[in-house]
mmCIF file of the N, C-alpha and C atoms, coordinates in Angstrom:
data_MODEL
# 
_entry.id   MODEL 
# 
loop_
_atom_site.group_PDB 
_atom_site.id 
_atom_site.type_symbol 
_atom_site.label_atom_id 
_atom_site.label_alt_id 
_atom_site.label_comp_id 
_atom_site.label_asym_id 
_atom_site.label_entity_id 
_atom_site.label_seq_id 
_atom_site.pdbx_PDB_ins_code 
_atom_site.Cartn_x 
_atom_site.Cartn_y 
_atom_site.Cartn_z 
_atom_site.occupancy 
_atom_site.B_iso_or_equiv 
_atom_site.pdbx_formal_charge 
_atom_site.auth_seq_id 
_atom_site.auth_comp_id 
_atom_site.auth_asym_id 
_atom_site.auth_atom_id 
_atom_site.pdbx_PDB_model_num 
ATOM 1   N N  . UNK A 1 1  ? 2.097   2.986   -12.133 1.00 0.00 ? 1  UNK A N  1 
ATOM 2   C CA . UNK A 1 1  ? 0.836   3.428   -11.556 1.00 0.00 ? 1  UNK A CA 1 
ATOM 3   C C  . UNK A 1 1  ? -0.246  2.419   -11.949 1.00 0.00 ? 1  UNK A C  1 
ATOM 4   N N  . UNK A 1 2  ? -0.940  2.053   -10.886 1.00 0.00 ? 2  UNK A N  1 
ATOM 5   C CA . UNK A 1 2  ? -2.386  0.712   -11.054 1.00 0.00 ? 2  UNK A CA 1 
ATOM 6   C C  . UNK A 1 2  ? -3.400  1.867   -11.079 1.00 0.00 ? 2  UNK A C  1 
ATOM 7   N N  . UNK A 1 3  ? -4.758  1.076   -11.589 1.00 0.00 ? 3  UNK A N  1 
ATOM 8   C CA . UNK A 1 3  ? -5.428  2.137   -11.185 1.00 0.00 ? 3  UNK A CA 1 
ATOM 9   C C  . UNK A 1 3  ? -6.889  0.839   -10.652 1.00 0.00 ? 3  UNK A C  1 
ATOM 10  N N  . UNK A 1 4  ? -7.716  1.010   -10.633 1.00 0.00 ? 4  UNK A N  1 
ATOM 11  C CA . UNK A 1 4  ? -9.107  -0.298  -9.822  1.00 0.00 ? 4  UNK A CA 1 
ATOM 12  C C  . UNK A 1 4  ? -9.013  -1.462  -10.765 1.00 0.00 ? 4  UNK A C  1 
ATOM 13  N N  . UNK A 1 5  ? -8.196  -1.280  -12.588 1.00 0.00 ? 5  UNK A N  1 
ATOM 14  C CA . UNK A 1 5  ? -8.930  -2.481  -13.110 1.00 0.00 ? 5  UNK A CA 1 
ATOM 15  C C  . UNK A 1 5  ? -7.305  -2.848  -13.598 1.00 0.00 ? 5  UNK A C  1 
ATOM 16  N N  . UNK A 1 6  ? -6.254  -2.283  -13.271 1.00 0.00 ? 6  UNK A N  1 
ATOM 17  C CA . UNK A 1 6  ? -4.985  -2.810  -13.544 1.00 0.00 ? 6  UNK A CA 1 
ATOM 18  C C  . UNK A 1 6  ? -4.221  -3.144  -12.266 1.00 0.00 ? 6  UNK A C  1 
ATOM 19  N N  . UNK A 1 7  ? -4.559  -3.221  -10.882 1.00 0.00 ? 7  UNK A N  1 
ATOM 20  C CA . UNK A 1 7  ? -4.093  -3.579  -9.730  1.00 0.00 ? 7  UNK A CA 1 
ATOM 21  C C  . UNK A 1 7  ? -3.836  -4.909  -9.818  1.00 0.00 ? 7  UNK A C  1 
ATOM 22  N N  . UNK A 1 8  ? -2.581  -5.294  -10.098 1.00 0.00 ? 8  UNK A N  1 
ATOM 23  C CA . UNK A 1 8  ? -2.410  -6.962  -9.854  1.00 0.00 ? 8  UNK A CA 1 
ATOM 24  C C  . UNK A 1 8  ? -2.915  -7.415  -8.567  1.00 0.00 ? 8  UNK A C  1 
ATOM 25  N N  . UNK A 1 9  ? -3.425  -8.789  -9.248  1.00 0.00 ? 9  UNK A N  1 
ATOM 26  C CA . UNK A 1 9  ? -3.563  -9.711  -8.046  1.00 0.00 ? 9  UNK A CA 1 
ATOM 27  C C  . UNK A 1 9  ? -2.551  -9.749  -6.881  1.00 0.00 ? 9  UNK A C  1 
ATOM 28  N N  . UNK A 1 10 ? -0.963  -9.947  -6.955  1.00 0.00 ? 10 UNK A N  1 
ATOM 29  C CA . UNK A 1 10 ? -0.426  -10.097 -6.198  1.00 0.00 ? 10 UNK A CA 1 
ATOM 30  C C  . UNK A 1 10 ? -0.387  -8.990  -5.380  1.00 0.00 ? 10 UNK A C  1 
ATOM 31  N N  . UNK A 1 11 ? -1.251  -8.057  -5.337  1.00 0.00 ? 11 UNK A N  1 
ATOM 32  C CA . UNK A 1 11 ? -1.120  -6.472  -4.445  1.00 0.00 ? 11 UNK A CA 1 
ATOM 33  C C  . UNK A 1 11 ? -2.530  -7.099  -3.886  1.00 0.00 ? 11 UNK A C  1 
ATOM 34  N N  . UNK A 1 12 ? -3.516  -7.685  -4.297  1.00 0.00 ? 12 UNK A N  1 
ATOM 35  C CA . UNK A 1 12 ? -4.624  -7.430  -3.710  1.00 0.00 ? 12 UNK A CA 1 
ATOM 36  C C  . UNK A 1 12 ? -4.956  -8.873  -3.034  1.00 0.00 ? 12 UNK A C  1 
ATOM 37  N N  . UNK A 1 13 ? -4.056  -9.500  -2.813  1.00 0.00 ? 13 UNK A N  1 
ATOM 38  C CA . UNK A 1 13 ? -3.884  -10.652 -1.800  1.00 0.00 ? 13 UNK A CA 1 
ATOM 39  C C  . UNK A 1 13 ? -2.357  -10.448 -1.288  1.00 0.00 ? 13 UNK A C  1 
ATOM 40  N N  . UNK A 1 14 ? -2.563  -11.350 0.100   1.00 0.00 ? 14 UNK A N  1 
ATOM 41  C CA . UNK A 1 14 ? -1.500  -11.280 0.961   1.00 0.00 ? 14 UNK A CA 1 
ATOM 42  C C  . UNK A 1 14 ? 0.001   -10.842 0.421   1.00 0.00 ? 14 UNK A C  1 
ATOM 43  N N  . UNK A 1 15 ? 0.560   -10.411 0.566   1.00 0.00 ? 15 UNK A N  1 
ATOM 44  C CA . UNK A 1 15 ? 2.438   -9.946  0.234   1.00 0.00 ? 15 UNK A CA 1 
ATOM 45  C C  . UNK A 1 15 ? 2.713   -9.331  1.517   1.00 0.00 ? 15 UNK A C  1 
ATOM 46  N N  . UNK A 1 16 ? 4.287   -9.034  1.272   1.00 0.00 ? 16 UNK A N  1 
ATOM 47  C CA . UNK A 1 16 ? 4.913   -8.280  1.994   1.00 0.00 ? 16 UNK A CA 1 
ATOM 48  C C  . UNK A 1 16 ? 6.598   -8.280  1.503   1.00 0.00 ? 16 UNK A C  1 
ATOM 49  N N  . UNK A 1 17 ? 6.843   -6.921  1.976   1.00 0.00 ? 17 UNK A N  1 
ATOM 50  C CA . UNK A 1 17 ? 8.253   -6.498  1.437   1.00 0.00 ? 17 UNK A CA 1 
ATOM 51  C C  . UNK A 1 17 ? 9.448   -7.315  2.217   1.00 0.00 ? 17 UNK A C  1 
ATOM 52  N N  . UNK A 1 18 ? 10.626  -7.465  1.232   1.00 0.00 ? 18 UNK A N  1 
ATOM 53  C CA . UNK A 1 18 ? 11.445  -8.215  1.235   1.00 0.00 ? 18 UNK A CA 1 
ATOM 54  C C  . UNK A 1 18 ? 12.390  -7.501  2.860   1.00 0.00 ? 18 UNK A C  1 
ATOM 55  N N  . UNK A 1 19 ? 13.274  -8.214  3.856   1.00 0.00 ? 19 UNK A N  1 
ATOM 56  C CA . UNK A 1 19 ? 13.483  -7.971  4.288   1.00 0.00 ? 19 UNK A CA 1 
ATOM 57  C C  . UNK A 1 19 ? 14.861  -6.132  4.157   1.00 0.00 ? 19 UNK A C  1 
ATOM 58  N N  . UNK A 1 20 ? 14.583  -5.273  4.708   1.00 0.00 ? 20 UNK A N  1 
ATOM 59  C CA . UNK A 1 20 ? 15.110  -4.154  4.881   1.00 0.00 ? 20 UNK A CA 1 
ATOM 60  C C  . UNK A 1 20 ? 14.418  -3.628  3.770   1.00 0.00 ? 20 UNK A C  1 
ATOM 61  N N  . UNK A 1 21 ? 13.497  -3.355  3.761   1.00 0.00 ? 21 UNK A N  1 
ATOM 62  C CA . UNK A 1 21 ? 12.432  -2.877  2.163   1.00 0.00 ? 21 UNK A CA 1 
ATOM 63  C C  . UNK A 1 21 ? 11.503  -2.109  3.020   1.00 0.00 ? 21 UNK A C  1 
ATOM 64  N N  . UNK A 1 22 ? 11.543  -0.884  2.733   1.00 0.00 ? 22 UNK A N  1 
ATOM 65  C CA . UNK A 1 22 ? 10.285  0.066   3.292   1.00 0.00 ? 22 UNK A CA 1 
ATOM 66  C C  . UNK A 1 22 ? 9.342   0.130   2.171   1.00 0.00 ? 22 UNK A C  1 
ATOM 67  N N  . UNK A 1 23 ? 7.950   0.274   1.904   1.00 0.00 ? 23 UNK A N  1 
ATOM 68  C CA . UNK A 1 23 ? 6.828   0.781   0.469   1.00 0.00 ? 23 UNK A CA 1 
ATOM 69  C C  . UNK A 1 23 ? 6.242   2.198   1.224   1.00 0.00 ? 23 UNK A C  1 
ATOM 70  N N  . UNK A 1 24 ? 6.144   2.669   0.710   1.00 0.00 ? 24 UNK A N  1 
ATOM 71  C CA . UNK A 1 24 ? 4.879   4.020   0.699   1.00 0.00 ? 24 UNK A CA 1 
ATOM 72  C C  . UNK A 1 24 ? 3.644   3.408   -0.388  1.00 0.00 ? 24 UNK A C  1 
ATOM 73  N N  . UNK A 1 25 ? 2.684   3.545   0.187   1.00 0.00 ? 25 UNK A N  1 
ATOM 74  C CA . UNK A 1 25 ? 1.304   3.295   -1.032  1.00 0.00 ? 25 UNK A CA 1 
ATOM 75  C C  . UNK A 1 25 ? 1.003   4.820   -1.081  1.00 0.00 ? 25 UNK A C  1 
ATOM 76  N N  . UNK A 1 26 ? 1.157   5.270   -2.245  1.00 0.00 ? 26 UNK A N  1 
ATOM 77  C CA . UNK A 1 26 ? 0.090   6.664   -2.384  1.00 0.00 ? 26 UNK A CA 1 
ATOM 78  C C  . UNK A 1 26 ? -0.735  6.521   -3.215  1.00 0.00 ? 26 UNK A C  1 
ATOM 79  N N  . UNK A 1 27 ? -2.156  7.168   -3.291  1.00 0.00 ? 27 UNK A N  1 
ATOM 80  C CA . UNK A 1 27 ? -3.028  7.045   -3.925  1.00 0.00 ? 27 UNK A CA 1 
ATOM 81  C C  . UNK A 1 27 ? -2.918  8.596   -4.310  1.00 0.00 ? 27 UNK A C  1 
ATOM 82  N N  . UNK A 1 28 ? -2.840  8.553   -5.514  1.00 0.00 ? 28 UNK A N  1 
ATOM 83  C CA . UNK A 1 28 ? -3.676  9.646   -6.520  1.00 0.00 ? 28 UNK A CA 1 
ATOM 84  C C  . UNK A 1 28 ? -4.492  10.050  -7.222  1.00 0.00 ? 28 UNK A C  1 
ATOM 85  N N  . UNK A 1 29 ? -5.544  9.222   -6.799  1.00 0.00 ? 29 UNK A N  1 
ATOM 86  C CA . UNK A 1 29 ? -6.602  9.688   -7.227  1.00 0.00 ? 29 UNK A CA 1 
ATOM 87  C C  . UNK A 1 29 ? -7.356  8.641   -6.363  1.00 0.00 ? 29 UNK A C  1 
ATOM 88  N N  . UNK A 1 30 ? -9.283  9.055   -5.656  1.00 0.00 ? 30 UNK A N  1 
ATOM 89  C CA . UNK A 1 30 ? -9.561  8.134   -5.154  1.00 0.00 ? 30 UNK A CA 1 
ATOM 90  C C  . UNK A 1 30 ? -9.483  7.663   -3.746  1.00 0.00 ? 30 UNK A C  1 
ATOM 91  N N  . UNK A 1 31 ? -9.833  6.078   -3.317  1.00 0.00 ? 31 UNK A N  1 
ATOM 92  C CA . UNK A 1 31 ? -9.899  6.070   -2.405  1.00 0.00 ? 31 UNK A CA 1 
ATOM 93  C C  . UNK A 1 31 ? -8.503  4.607   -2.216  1.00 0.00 ? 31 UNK A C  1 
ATOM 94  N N  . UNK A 1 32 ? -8.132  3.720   -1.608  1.00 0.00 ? 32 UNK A N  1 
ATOM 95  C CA . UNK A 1 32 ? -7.747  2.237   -1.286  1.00 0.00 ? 32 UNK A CA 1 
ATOM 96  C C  . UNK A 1 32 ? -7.639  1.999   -0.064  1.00 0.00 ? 32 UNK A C  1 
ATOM 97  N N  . UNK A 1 33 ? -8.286  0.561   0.278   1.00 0.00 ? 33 UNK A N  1 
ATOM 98  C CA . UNK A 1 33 ? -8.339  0.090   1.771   1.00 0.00 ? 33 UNK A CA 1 
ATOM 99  C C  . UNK A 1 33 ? -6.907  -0.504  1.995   1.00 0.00 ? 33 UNK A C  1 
ATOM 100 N N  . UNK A 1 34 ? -5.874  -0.382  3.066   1.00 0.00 ? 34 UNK A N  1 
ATOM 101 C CA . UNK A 1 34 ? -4.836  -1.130  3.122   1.00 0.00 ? 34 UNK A CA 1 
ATOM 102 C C  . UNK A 1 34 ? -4.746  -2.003  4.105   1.00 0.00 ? 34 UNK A C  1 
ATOM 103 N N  . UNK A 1 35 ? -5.120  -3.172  4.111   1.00 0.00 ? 35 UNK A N  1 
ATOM 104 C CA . UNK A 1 35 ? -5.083  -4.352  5.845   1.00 0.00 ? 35 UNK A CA 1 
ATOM 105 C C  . UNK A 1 35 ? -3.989  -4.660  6.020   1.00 0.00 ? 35 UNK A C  1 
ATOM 106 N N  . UNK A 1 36 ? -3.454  -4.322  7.046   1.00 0.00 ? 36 UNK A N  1 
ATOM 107 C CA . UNK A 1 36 ? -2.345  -5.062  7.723   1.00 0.00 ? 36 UNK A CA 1 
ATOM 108 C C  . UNK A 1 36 ? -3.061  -6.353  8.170   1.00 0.00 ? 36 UNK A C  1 
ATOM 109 N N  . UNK A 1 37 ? -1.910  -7.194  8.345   1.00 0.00 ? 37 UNK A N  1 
ATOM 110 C CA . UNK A 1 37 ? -1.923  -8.489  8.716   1.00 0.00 ? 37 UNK A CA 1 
ATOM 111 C C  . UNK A 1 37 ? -1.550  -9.156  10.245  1.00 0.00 ? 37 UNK A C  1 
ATOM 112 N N  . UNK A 1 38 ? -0.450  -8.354  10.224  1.00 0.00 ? 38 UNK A N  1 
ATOM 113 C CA . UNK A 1 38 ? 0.566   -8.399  11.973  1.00 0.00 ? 38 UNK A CA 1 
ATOM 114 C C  . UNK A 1 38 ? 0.670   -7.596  12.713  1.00 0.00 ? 38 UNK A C  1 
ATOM 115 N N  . UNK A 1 39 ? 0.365   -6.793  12.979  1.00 0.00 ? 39 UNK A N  1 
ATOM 116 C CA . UNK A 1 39 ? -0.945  -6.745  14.162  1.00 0.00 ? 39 UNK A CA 1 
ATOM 117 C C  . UNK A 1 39 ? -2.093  -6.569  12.617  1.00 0.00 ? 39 UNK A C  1 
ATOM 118 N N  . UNK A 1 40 ? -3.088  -7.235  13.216  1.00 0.00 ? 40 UNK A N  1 
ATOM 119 C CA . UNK A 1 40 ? -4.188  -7.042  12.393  1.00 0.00 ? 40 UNK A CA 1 
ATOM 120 C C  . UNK A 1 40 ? -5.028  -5.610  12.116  1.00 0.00 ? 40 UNK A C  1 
ATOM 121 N N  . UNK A 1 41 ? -4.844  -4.270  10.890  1.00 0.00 ? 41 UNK A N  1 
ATOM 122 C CA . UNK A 1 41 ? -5.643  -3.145  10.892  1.00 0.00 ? 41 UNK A CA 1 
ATOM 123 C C  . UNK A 1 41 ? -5.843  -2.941  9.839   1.00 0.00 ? 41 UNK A C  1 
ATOM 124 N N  . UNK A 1 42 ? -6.704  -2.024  9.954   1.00 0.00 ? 42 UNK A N  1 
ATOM 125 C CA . UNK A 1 42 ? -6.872  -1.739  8.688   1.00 0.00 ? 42 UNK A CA 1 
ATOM 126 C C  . UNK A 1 42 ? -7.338  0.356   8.516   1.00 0.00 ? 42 UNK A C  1 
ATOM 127 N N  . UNK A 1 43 ? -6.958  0.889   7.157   1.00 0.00 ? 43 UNK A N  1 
ATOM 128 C CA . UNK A 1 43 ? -6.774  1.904   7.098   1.00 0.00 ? 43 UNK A CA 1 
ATOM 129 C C  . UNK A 1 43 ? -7.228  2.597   5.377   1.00 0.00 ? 43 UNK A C  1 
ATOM 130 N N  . UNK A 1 44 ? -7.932  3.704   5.782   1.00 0.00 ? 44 UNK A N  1 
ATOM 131 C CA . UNK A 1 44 ? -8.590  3.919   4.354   1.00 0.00 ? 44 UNK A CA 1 
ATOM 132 C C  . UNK A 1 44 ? -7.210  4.840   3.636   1.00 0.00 ? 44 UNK A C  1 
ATOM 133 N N  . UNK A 1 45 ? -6.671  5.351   2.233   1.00 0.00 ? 45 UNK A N  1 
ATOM 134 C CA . UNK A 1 45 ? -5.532  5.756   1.844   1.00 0.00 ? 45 UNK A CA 1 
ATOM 135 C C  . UNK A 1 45 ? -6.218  6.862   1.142   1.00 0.00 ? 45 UNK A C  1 
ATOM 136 N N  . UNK A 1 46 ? -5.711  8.033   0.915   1.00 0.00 ? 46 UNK A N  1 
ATOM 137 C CA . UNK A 1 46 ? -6.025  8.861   0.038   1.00 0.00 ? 46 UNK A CA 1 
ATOM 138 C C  . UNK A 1 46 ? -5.222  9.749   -0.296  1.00 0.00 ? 46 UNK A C  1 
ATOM 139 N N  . UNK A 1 47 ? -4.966  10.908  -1.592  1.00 0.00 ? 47 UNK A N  1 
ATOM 140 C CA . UNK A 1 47 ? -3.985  11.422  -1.406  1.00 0.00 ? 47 UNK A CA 1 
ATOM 141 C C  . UNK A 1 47 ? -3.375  12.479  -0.728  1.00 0.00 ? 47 UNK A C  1 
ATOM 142 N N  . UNK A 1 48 ? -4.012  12.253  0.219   1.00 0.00 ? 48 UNK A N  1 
ATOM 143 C CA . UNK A 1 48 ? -3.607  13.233  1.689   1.00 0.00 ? 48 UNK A CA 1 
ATOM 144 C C  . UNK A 1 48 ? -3.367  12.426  2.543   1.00 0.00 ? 48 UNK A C  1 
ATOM 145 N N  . UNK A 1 49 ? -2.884  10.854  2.776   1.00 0.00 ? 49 UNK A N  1 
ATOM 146 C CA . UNK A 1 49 ? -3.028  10.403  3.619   1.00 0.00 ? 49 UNK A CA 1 
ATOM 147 C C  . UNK A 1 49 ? -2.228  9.017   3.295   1.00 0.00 ? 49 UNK A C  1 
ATOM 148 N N  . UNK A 1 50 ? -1.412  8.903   2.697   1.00 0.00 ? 50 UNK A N  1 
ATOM 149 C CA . UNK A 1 50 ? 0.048   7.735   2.513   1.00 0.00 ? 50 UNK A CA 1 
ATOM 150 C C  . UNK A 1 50 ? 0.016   6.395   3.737   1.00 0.00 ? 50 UNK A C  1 
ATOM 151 N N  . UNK A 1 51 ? 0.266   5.417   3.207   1.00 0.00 ? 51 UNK A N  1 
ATOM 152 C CA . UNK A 1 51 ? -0.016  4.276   4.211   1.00 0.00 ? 51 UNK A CA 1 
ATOM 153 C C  . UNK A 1 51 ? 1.826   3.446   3.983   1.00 0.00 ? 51 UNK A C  1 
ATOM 154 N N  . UNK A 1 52 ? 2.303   3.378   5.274   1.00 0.00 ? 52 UNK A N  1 
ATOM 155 C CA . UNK A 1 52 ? 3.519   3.116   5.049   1.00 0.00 ? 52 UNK A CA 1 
ATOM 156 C C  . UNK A 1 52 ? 3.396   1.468   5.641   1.00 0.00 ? 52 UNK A C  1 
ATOM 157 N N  . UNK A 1 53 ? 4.495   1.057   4.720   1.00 0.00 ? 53 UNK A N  1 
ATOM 158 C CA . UNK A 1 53 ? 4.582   -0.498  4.620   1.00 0.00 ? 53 UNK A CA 1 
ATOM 159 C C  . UNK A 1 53 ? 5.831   -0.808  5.061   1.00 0.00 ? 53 UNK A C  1 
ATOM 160 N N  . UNK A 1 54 ? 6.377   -1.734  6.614   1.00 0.00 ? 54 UNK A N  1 
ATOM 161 C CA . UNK A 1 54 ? 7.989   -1.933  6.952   1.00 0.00 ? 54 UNK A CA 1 
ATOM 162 C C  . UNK A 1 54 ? 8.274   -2.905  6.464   1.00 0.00 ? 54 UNK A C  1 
ATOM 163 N N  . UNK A 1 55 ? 9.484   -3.769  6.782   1.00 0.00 ? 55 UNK A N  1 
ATOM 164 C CA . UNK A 1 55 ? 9.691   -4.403  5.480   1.00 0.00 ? 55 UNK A CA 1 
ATOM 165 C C  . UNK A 1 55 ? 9.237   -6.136  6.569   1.00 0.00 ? 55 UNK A C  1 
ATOM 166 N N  . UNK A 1 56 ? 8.957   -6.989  5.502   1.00 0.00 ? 56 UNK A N  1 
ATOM 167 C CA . UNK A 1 56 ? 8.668   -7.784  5.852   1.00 0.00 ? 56 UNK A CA 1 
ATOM 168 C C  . UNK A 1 56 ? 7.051   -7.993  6.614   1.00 0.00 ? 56 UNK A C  1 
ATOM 169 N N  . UNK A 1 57 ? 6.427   -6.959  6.367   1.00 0.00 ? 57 UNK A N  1 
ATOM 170 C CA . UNK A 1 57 ? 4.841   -6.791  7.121   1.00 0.00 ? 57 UNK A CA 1 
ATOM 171 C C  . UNK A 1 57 ? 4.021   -7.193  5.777   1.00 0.00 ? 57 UNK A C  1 
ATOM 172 N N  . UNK A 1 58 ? 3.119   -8.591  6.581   1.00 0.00 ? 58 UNK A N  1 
ATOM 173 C CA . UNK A 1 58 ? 1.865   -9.330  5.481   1.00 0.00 ? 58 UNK A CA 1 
ATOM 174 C C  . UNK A 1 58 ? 0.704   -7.887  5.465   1.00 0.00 ? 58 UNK A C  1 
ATOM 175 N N  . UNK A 1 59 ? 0.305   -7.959  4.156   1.00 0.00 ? 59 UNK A N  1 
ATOM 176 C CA . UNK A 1 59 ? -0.480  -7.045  4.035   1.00 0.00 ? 59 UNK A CA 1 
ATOM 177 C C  . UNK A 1 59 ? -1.288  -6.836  2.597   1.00 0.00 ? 59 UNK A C  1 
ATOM 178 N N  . UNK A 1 60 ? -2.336  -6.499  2.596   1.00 0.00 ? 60 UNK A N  1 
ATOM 179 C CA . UNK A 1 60 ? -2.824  -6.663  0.565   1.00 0.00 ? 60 UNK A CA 1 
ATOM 180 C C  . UNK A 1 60 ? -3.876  -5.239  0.876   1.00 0.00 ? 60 UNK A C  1 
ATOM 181 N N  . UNK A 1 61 ? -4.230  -5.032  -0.349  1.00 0.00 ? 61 UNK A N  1 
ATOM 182 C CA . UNK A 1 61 ? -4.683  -3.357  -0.612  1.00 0.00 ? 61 UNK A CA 1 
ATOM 183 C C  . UNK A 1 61 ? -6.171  -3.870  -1.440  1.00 0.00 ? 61 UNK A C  1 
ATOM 184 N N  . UNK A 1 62 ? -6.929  -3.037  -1.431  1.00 0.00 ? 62 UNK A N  1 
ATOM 185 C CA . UNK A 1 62 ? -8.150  -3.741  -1.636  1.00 0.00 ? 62 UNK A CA 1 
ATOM 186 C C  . UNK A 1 62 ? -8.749  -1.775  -2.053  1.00 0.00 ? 62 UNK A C  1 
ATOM 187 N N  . UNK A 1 63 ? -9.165  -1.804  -3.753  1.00 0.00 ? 63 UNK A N  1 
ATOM 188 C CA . UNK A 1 63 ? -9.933  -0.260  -4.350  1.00 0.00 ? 63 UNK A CA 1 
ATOM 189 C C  . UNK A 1 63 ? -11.202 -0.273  -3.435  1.00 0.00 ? 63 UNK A C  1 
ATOM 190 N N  . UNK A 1 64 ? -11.285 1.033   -3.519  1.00 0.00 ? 64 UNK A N  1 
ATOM 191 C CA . UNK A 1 64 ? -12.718 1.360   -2.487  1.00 0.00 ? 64 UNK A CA 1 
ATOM 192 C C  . UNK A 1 64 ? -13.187 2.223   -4.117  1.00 0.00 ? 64 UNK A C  1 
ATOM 193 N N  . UNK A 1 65 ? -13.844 1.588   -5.474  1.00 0.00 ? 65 UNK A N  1 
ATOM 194 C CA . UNK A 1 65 ? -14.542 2.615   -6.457  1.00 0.00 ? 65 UNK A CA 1 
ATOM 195 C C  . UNK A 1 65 ? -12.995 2.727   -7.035  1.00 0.00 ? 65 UNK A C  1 
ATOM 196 N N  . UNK A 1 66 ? -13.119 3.916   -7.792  1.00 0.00 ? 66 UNK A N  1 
ATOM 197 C CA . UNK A 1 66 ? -11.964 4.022   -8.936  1.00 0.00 ? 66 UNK A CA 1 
ATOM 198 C C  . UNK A 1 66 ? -11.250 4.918   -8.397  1.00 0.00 ? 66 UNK A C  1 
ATOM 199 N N  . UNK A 1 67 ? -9.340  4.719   -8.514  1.00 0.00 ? 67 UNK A N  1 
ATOM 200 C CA . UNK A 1 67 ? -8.393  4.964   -7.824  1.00 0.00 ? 67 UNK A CA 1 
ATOM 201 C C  . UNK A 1 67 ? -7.408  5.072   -8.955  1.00 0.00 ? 67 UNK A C  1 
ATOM 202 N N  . UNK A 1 68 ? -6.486  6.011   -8.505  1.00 0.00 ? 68 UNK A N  1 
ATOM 203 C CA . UNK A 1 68 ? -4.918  5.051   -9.191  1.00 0.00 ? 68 UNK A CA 1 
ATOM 204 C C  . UNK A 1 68 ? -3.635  5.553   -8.006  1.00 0.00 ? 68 UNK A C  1 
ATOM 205 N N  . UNK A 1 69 ? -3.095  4.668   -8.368  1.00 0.00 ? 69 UNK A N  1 
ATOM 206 C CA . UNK A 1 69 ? -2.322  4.593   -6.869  1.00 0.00 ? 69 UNK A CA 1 
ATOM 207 C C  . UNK A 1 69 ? -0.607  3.832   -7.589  1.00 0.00 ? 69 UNK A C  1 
ATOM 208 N N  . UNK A 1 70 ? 0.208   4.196   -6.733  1.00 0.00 ? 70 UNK A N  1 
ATOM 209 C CA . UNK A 1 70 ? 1.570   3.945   -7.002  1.00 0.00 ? 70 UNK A CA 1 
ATOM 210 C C  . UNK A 1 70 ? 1.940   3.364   -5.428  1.00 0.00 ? 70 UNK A C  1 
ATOM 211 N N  . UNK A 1 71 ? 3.033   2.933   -5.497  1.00 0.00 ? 71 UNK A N  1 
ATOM 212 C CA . UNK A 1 71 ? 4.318   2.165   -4.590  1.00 0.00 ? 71 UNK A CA 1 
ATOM 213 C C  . UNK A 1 71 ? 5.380   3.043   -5.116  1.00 0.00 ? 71 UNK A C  1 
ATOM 214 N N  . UNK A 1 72 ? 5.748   3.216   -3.839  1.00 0.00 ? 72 UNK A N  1 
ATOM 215 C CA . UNK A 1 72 ? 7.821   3.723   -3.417  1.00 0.00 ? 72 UNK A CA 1 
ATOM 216 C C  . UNK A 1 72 ? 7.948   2.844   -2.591  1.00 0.00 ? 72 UNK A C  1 
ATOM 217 N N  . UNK A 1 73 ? 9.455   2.649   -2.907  1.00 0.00 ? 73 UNK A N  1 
ATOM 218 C CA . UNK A 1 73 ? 10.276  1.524   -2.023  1.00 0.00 ? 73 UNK A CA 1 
ATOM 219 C C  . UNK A 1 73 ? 11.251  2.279   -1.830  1.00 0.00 ? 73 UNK A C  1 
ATOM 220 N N  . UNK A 1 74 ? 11.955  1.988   -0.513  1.00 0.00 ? 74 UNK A N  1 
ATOM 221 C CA . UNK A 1 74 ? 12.719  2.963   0.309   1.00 0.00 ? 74 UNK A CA 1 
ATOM 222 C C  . UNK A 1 74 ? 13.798  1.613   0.911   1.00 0.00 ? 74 UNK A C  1 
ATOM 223 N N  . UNK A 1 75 ? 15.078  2.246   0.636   1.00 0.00 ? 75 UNK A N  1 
ATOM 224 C CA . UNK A 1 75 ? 16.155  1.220   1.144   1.00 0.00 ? 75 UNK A CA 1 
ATOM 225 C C  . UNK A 1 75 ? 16.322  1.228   2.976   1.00 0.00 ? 75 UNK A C  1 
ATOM 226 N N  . UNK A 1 76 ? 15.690  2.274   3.368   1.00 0.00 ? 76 UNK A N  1 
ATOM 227 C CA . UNK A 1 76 ? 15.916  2.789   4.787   1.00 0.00 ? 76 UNK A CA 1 
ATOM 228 C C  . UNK A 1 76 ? 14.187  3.666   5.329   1.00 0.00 ? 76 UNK A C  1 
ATOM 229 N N  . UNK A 1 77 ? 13.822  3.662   6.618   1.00 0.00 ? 77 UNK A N  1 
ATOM 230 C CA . UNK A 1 77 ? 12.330  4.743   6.722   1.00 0.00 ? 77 UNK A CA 1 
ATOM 231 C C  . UNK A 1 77 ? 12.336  5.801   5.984   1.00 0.00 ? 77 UNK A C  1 
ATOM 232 N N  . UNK A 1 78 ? 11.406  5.554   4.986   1.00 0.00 ? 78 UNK A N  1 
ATOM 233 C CA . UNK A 1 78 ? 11.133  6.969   4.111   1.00 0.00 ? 78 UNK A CA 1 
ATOM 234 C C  . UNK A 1 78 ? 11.069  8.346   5.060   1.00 0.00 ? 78 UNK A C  1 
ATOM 235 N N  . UNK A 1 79 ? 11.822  9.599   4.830   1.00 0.00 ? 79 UNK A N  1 
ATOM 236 C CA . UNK A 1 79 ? 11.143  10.482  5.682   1.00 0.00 ? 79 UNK A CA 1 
ATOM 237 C C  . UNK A 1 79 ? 10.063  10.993  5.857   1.00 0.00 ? 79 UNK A C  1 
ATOM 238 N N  . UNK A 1 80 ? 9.435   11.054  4.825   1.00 0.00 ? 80 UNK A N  1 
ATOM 239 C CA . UNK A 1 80 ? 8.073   11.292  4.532   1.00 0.00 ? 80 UNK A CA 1 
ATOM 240 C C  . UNK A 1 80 ? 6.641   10.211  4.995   1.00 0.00 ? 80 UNK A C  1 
ATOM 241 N N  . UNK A 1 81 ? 7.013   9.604   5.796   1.00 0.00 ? 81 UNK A N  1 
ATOM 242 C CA . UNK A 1 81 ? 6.110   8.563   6.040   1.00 0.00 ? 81 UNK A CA 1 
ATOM 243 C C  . UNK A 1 81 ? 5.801   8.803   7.339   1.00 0.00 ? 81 UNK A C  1 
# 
């Protein structure tokens, strides 16, 4: 679990999951902005509101104020997403 002042850099610039790699971002507490890259969007996260990541999609997460937030990785589409 990250929370606004332990979020690595490599989350808050460009990445993306390894090929056949699903992420879930959930936030638990708080707010996080998530930009997609390919198609270009962007989407506010909260914990009512999970931002799903397919595999191989450029993308970086950016705190909106104080958050803490986790990653799931899914070998196949999470059902929950």
């Amino acid at each position: 679990m990250f929370d606004q002042d332990t979020l690595p850099a490599a989350l808050r610039n460009r990445h993306d999951t390894k090929a056949g790699v699903w992420g879930i971002v959930r936030v638990i507490e708080g707010e996080l902005r998530l930009t997609y890259l390919d198609p270009p969007s962007e989407i506010v996260l909260t914990p009512d509101n999970p931002g799903l990541i397919r595999p191989q999609q450029p993308h970086f997460v950016t705190p909106v104020g104080a958050m803490k937030m986790r990653v799931d990785f899914y070998d196949q589409p999470p059902a929950d997403a």
